[in-house]
C-alpha positions in Angstrom: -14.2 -1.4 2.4 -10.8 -1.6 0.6 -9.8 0.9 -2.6 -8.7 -0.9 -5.3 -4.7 -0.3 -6.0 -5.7 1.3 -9.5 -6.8 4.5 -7.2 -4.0 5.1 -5.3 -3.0 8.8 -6.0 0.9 9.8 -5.8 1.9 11.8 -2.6 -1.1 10.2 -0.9 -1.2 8.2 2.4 -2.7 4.8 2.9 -3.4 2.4 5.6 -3.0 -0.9 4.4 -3.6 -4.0 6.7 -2.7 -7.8 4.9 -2.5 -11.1 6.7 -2.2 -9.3 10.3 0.0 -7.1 9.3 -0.3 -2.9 9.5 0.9 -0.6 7.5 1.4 3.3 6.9 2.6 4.3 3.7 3.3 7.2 1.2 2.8 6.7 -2.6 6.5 8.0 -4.0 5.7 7.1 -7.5 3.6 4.7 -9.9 5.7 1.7 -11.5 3.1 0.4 -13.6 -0.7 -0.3 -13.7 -1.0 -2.2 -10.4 2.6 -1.3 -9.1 3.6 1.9 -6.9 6.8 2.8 -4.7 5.4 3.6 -1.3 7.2 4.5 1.8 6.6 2.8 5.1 5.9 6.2 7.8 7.0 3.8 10.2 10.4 2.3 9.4 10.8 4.9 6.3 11.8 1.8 4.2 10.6 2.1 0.4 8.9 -1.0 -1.5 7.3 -1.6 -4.2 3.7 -2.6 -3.7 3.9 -6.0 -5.5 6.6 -7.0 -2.7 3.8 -6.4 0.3 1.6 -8.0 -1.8 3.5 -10.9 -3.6 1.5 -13.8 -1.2 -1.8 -12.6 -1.8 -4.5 -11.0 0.0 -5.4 -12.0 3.2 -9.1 -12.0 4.5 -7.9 -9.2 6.6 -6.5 -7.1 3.6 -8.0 -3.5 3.7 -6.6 -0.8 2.0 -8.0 3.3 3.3 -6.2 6.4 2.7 -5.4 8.0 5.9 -6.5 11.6 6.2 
């Protein structure tokens, strides 16, 4: 079962999985209430949230923090 974005913790890691695509990322800071910087642990990019999320959720979309 997905966490919701409004428990993503700073410094944490997350797997998060939206319309076939995979994702490892870092929370680098919160933007706002449903908006974080994150850090792909694969490409070391940085994003904001809203721009992996900006065509929705998928029926795929999972969200787990990776321990």
């Amino acid at each position: 079962m997905a966490i919701a974005l409004d428990n993503l913790r700073v410094g944490r890691l997350y797997y998060l999985v939206n319309y076939g695509e995979k994702r490892q990322l870092e929370v680098l800071a919160k933007l706002g209430r449903d908006n974080f910087q994150v850090k792909d642990l694969d490409t070391l990019e940085i994003y904001e949230m809203e721009e992996l999320l900006q065509w929705g959720i998928g029926k795929d979309y999972d969200l787990d923090e990776l321990r």
